[in-house]
BAKOL-968039 format. One record per residue (C-alpha): residue in three letters; z, x, y negated. Coordinates in steps of 0.2 Angstrom, whole numbers, plus 5000, padded with zeros to 4 digits. Layout:
! residues N
+---------+------+------+-------+
| residuo |   up | east | north |
+---------+------+------+-------+
|     Ala |    Z |    X |     Y |
...
+---------+------+------+-------+
END
This chain:
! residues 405
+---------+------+------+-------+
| residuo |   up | east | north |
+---------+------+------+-------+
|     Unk | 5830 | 5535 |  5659 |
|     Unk | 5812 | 5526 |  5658 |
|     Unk | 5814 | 5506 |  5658 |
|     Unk | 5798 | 5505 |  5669 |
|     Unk | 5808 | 5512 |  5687 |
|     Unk | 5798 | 5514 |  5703 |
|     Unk | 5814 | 5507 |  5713 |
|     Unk | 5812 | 5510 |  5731 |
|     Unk | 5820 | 5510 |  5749 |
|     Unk | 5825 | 5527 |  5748 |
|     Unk | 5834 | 5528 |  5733 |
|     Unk | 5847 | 5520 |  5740 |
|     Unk | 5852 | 5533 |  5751 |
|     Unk | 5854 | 5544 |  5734 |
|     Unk | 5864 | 5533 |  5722 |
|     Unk | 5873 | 5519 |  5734 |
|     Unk | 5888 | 5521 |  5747 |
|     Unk | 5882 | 5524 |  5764 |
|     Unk | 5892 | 5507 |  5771 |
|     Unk | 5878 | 5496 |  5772 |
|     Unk | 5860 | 5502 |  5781 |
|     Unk | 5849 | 5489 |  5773 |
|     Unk | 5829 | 5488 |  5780 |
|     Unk | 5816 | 5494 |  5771 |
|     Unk | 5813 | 5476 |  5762 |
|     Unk | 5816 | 5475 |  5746 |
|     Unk | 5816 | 5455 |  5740 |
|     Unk | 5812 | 5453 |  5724 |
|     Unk | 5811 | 5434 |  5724 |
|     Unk | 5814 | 5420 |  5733 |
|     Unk | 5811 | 5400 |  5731 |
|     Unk | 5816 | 5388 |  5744 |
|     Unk | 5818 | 5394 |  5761 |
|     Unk | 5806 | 5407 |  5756 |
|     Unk | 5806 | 5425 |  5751 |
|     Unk | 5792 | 5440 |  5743 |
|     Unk | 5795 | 5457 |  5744 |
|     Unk | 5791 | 5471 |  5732 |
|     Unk | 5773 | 5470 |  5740 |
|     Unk | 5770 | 5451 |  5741 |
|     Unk | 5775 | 5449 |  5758 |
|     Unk | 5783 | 5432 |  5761 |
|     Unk | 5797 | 5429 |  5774 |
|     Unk | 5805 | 5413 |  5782 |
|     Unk | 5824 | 5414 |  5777 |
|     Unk | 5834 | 5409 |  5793 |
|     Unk | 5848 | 5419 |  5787 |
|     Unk | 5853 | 5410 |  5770 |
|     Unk | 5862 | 5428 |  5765 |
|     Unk | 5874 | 5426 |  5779 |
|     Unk | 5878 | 5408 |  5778 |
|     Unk | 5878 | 5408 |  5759 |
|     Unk | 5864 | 5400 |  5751 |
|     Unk | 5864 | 5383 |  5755 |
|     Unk | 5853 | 5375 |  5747 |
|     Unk | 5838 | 5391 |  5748 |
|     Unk | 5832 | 5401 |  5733 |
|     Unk | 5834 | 5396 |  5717 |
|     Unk | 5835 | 5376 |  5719 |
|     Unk | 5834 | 5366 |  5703 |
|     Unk | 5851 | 5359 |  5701 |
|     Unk | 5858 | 5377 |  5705 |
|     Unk | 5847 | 5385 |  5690 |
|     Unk | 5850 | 5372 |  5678 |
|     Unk | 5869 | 5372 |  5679 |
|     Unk | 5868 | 5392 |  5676 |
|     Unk | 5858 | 5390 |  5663 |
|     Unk | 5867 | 5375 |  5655 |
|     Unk | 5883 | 5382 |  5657 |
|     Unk | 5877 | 5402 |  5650 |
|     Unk | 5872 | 5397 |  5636 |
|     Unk | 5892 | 5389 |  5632 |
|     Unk | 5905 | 5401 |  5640 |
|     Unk | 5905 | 5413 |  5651 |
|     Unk | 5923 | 5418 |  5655 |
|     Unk | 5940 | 5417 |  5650 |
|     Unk | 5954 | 5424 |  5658 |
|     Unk | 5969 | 5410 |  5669 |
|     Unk | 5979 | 5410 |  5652 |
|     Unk | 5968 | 5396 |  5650 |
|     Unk | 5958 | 5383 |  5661 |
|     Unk | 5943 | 5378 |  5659 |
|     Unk | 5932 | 5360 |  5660 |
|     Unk | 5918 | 5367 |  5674 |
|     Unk | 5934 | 5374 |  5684 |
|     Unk | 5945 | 5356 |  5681 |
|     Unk | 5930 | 5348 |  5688 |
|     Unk | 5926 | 5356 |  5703 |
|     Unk | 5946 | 5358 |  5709 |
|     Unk | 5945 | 5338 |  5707 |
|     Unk | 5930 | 5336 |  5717 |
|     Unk | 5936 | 5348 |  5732 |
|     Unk | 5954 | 5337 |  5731 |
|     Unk | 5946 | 5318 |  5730 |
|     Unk | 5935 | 5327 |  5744 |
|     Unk | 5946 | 5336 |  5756 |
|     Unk | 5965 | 5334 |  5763 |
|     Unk | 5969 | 5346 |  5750 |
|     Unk | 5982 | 5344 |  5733 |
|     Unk | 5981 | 5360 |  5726 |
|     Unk | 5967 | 5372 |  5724 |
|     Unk | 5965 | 5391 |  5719 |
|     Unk | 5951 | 5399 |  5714 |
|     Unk | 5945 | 5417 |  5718 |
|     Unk | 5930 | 5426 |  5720 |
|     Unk | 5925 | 5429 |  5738 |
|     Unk | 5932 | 5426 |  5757 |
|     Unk | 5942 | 5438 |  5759 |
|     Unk | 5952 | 5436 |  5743 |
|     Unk | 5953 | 5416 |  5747 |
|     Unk | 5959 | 5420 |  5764 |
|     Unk | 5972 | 5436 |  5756 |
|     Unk | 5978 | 5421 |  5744 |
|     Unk | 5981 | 5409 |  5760 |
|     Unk | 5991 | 5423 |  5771 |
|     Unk | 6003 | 5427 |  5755 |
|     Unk | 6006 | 5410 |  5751 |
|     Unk | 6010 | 5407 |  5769 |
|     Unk | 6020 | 5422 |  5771 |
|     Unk | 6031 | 5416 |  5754 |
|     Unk | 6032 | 5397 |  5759 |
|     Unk | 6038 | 5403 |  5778 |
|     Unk | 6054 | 5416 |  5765 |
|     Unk | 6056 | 5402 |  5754 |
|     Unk | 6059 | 5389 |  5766 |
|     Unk | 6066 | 5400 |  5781 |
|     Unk | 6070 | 5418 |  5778 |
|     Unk | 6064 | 5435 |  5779 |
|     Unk | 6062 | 5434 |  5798 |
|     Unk | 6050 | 5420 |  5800 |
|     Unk | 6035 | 5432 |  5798 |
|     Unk | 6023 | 5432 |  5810 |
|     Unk | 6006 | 5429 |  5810 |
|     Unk | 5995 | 5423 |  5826 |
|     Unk | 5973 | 5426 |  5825 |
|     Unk | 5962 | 5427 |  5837 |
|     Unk | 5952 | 5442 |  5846 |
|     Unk | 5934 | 5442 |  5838 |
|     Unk | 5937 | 5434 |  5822 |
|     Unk | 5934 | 5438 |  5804 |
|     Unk | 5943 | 5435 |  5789 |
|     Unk | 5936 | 5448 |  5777 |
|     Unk | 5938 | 5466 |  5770 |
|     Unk | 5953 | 5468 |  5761 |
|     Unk | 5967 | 5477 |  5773 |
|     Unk | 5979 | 5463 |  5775 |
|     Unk | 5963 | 5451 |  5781 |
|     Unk | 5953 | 5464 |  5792 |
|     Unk | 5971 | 5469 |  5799 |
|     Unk | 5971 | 5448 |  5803 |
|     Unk | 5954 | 5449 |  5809 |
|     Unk | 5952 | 5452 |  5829 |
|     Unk | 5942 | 5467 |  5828 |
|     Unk | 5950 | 5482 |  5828 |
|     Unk | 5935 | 5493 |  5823 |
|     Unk | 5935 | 5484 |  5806 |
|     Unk | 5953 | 5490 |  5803 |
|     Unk | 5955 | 5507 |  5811 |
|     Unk | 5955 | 5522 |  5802 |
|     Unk | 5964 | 5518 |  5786 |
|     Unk | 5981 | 5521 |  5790 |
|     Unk | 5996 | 5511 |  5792 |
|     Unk | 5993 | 5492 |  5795 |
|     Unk | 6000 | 5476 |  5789 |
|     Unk | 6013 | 5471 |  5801 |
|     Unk | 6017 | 5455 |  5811 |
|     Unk | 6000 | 5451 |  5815 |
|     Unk | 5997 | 5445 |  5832 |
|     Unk | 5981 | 5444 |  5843 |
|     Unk | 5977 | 5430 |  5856 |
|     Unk | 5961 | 5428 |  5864 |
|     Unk | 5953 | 5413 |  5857 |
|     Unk | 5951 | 5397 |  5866 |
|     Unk | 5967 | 5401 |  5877 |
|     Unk | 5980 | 5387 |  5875 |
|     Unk | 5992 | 5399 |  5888 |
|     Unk | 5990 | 5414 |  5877 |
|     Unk | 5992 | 5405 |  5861 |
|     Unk | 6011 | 5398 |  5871 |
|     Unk | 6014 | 5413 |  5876 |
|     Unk | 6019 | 5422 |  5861 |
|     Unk | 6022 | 5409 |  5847 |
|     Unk | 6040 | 5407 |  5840 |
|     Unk | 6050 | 5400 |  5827 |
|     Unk | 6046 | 5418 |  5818 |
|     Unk | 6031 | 5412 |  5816 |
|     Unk | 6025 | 5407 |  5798 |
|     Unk | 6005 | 5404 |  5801 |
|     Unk | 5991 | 5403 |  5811 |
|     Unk | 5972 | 5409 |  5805 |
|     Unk | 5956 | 5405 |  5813 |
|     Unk | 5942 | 5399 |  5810 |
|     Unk | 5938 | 5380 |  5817 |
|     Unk | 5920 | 5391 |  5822 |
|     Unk | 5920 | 5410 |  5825 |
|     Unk | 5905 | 5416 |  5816 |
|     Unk | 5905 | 5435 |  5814 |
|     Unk | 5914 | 5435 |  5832 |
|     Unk | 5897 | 5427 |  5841 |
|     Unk | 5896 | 5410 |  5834 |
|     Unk | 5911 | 5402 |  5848 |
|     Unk | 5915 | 5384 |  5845 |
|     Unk | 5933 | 5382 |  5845 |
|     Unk | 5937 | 5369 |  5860 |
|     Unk | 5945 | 5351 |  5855 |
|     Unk | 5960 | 5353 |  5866 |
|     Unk | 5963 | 5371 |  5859 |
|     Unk | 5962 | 5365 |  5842 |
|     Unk | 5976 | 5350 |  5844 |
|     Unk | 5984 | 5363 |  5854 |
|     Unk | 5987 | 5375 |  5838 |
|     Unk | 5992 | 5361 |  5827 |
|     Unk | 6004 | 5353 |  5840 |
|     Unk | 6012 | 5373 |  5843 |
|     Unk | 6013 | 5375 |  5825 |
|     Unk | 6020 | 5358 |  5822 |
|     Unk | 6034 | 5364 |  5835 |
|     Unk | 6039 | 5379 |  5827 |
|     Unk | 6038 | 5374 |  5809 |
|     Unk | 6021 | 5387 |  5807 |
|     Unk | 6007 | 5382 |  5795 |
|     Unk | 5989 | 5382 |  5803 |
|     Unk | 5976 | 5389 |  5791 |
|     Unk | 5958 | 5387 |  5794 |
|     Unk | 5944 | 5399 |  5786 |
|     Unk | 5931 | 5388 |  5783 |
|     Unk | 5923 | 5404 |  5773 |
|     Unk | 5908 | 5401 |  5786 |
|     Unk | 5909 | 5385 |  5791 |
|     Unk | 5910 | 5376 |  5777 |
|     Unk | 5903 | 5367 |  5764 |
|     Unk | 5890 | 5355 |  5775 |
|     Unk | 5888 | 5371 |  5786 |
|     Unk | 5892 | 5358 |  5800 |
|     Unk | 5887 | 5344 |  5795 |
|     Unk | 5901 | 5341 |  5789 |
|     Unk | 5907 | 5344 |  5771 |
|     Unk | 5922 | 5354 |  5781 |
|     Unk | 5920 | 5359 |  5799 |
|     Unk | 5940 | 5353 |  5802 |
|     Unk | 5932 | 5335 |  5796 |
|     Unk | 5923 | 5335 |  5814 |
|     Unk | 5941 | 5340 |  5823 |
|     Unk | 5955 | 5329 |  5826 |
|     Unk | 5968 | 5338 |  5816 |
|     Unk | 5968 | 5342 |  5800 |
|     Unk | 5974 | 5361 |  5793 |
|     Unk | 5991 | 5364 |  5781 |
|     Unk | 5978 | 5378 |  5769 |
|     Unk | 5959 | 5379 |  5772 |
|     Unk | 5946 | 5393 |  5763 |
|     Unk | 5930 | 5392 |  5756 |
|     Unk | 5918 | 5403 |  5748 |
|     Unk | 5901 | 5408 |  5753 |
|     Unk | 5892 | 5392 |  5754 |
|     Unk | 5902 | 5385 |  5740 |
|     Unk | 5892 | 5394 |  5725 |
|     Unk | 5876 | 5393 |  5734 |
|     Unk | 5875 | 5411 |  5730 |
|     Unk | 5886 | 5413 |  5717 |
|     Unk | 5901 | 5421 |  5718 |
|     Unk | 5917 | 5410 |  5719 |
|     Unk | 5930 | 5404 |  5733 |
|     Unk | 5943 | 5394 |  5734 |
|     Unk | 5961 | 5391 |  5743 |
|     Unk | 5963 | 5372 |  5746 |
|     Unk | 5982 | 5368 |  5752 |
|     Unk | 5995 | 5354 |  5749 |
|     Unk | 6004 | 5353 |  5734 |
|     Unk | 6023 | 5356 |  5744 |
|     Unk | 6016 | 5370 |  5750 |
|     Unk | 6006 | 5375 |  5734 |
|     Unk | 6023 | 5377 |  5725 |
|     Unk | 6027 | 5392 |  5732 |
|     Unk | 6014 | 5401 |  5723 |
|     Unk | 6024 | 5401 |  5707 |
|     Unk | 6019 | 5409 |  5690 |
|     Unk | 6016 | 5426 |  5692 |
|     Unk | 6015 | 5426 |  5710 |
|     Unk | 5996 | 5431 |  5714 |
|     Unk | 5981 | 5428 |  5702 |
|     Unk | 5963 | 5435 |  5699 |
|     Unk | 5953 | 5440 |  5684 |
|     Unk | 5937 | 5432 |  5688 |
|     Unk | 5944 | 5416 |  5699 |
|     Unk | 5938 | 5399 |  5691 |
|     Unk | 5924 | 5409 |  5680 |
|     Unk | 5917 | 5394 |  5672 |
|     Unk | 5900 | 5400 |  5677 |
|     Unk | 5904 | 5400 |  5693 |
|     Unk | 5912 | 5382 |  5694 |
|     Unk | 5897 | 5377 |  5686 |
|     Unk | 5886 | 5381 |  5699 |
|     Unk | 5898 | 5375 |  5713 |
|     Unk | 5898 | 5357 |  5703 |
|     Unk | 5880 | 5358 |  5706 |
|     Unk | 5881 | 5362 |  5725 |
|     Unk | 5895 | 5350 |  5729 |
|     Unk | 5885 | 5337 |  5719 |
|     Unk | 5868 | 5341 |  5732 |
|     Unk | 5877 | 5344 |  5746 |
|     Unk | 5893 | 5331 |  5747 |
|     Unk | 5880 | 5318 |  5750 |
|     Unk | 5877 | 5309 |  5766 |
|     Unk | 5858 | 5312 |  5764 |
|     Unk | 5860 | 5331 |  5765 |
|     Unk | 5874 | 5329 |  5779 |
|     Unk | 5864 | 5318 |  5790 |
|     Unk | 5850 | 5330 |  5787 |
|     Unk | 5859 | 5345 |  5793 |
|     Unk | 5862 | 5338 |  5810 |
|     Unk | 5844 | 5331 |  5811 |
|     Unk | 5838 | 5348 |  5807 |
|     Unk | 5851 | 5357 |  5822 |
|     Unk | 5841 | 5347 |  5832 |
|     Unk | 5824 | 5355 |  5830 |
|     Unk | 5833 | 5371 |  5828 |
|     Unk | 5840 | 5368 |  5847 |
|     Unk | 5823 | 5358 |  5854 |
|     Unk | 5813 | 5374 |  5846 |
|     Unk | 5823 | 5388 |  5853 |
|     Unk | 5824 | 5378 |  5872 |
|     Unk | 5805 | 5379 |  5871 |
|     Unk | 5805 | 5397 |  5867 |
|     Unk | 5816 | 5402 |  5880 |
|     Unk | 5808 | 5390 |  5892 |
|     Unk | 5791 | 5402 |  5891 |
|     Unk | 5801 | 5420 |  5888 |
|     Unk | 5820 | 5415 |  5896 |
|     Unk | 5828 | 5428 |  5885 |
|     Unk | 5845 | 5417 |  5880 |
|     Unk | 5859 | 5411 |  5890 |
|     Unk | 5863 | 5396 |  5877 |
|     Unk | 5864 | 5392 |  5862 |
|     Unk | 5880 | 5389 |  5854 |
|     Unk | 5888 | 5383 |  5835 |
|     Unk | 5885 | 5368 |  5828 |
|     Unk | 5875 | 5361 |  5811 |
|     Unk | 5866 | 5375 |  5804 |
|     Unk | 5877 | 5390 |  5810 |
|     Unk | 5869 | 5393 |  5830 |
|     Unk | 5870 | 5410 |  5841 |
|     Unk | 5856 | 5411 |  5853 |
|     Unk | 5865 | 5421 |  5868 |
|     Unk | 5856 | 5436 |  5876 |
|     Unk | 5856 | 5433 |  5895 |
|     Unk | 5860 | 5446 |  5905 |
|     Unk | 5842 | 5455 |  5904 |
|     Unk | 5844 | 5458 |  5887 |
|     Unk | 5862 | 5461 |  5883 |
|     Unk | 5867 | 5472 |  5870 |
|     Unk | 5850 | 5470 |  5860 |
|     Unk | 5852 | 5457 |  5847 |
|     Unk | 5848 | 5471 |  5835 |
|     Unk | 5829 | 5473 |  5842 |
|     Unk | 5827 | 5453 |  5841 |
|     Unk | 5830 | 5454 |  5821 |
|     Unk | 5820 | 5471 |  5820 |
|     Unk | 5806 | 5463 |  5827 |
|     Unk | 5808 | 5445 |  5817 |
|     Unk | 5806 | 5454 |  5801 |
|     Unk | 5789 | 5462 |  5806 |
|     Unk | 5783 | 5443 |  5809 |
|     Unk | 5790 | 5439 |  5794 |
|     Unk | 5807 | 5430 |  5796 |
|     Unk | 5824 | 5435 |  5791 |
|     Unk | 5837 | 5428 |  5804 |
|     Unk | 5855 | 5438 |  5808 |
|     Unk | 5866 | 5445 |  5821 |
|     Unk | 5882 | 5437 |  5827 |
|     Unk | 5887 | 5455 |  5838 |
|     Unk | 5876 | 5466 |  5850 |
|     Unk | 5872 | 5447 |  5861 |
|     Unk | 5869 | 5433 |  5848 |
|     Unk | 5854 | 5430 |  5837 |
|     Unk | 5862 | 5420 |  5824 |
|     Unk | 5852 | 5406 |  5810 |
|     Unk | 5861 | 5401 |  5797 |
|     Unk | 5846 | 5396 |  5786 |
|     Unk | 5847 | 5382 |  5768 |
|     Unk | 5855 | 5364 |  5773 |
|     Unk | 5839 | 5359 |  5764 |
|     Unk | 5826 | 5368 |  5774 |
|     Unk | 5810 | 5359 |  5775 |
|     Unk | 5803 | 5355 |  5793 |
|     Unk | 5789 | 5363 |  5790 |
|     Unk | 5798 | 5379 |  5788 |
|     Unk | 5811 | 5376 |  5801 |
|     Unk | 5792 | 5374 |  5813 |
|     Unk | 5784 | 5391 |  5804 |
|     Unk | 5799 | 5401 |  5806 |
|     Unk | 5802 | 5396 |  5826 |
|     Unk | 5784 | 5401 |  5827 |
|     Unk | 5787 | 5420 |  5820 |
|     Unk | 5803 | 5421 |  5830 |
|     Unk | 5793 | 5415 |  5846 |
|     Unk | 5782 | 5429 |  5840 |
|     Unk | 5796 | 5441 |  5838 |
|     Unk | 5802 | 5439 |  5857 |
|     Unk | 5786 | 5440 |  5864 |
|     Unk | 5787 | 5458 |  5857 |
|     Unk | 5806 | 5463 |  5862 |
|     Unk | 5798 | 5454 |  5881 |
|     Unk | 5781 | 5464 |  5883 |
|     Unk | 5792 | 5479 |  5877 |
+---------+------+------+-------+
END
């Protein structure tokens, strides 16, 4: 096969899996907040590669630790640690509630790690029967079949046979529901302190106390994905941080490599030592390349400059899109918090978020969908203004289209 290929769009279609339907871009490089294509169009990045690179394309401190740390070692498997992995569990324990820290490769495996340990500390501590696990309708914890069976949508899970058991769907939000069927054979509850894939839904103060105090009555632990949310995603390092309770097992990913693949499971070390030797493990989790690169972020982002600077930046985010609905009155509200916000279709346009992103690329911005009524921005932590003024201005573009029809 020739070096020189002509890679195109439609060779995807012949050589890749039909799961995904990507557009008809094809970025081939990025720097900041923005993005070229194969013909030197440039975009305004509102997406971040769905909440993922915090700190936009290729930032210094991101290349120079990959750089730094591939030119010493690469990987090794768990039968031995490593420095860049020692480092970054310390800084994620001096920074968080957490004791303990394990390290995998994305979401779902950080969040498949939190549900087994939970399910084993609940056997260890209580028996076989203490079993159940409580989630919320619309929420997402990932692909593997025990976390999409968690996740409270069904058309994620359907279609692939038996399904984990035990698992228990509230609506979110609802203190009554969430009385309703918890139990002393209950060993956890999972949400996410922010429902992202579900339409970017806040989780509600008194709901959130409510699920610590239910699980503090029934001897439950309360796990929080912060896959999404985390890593300054809030403004916050940790969206729990901006809560008033704190979680007994939290997960990270996305974010937390800046790009890079990596995730972590952050927990107490009581409940940690359920995980014994032998109990669970990953080949590539705490990659020193990896770690690397999360040092760096964690050193960018764990600052109260950048912090600060996300909720400064939520701000324009939320005067720029009340200014755009003002003249088209498109959206309903606009939910989230930080750098994670849903614009909510009104009732005109429901059901056609989808037309709303179609049309945002043709002006030259990338931006997501949180379901068939949210337009969803999770652009860099770091966006400069300007941008953050340029990329409002194509979107305002892309709704005059999606209005005049």
């Amino acid at each position: 096969m020739s070096l020189e290929m002509n890679l195109t769009r439609a060779q995807f279609d012949e050589v890749m899996v039909p799961n995904y339907a990507p557009a008809a871009v094809i970025p081939v490089r990025g720097e900041g907040s923005r993005v070229w294509d194969q013909e030197g169009n440039e975009f305004i990045d509102f997406a971040g590669g769905i909440a993922v690179n915090c700190l936009g394309h290729c930032h210094p401190a991101l290349v120079s630790a990959l750089k730094e740390q591939g030119e010493k070692l690469w990987h090794l498997s768990n039968v031995m640690t490593n420095e860049p992995a020692l480092e970054l569990a310390t800084k994620l324990v001096n920074s968080t509630f957490a004791e303990r820290v394990y390290f995998a490769n994305s979401g779902a495996e950080a969040n498949e790690a939190a549900l087994k340990l939970a399910r084993r500390y609940a056997l260890d501590n209580h028996g076989a029967d203490k079993d159940q696990i409580i989630a919320f309708d619309k929420a997402f914890h990932g692909r593997t079949f025990f976390t999409v069976t968690v996740g409270g949508q069904a058309a994620y899970s359907d279609g692939f046979g038996p399904k984990p058991q035990s698992i228990t769907h509230v609506p979110f939000n609802d203190i009554a529901a969430l009385e309703a069927v918890i139990s002393d054979k209950t060993c956890a509850i999972m949400l996410e302190p922010l429902q992202g894939e579900g339409g970017i839904i806040n989780g509600d103060p008194e709901f959130l106390k409510a699920v610590r105090r239910l699980a503090d009555k029934h001897d439950a632990l309360v796990i929080f994905d912060e896959v999404q949310t985390g890593v300054g995603r809030t403004g916050e390092l940790f969206a729990y941080m901006g809560t008033d309770i704190v979680p007994d097992i939290l997960t990270s990913a996305k974010a937390l490599g800046g790009g890079f693949p990596i995730a972590a499971m952050l927990t107490t070390a009581k409940i940690a030592a359920h995980l014994k030797v032998g109990t669970h493990g990953s080949t590539y989790g705490g990659n020193p390349l990896a770690c690397a690169v999360g040092n760096a972020v964690m050193n960018v982002v764990n600052t109260k400059e950048v912090l600060d600077g996300v909720k400064h930046r939520e701000q324009l985010f939320r005067d720029g899109l009340a200014a755009i609905n003002a003249k088209y009155n498109v959206f309903s509200e606009v939910r989230g918090k930080g750098l994670l916000l849903g614009a909510v279709l009104n009732e005109k346009y429901e059901g056609r978020s989808r037309e709303f992103l179609v049309a945002s690329v043709a002006e030259g911005l990338m931006n997501l969908i949180a379901g068939a009524n949210v337009v969803r921005f999770a652009p860099s932590l770091v966006i400069p203004e300007a941008d953050i003024a340029e990329g409002l201005a194509r979107f305002e573009r892309a709704v005059a289209k999606v209005v005049a029809g």
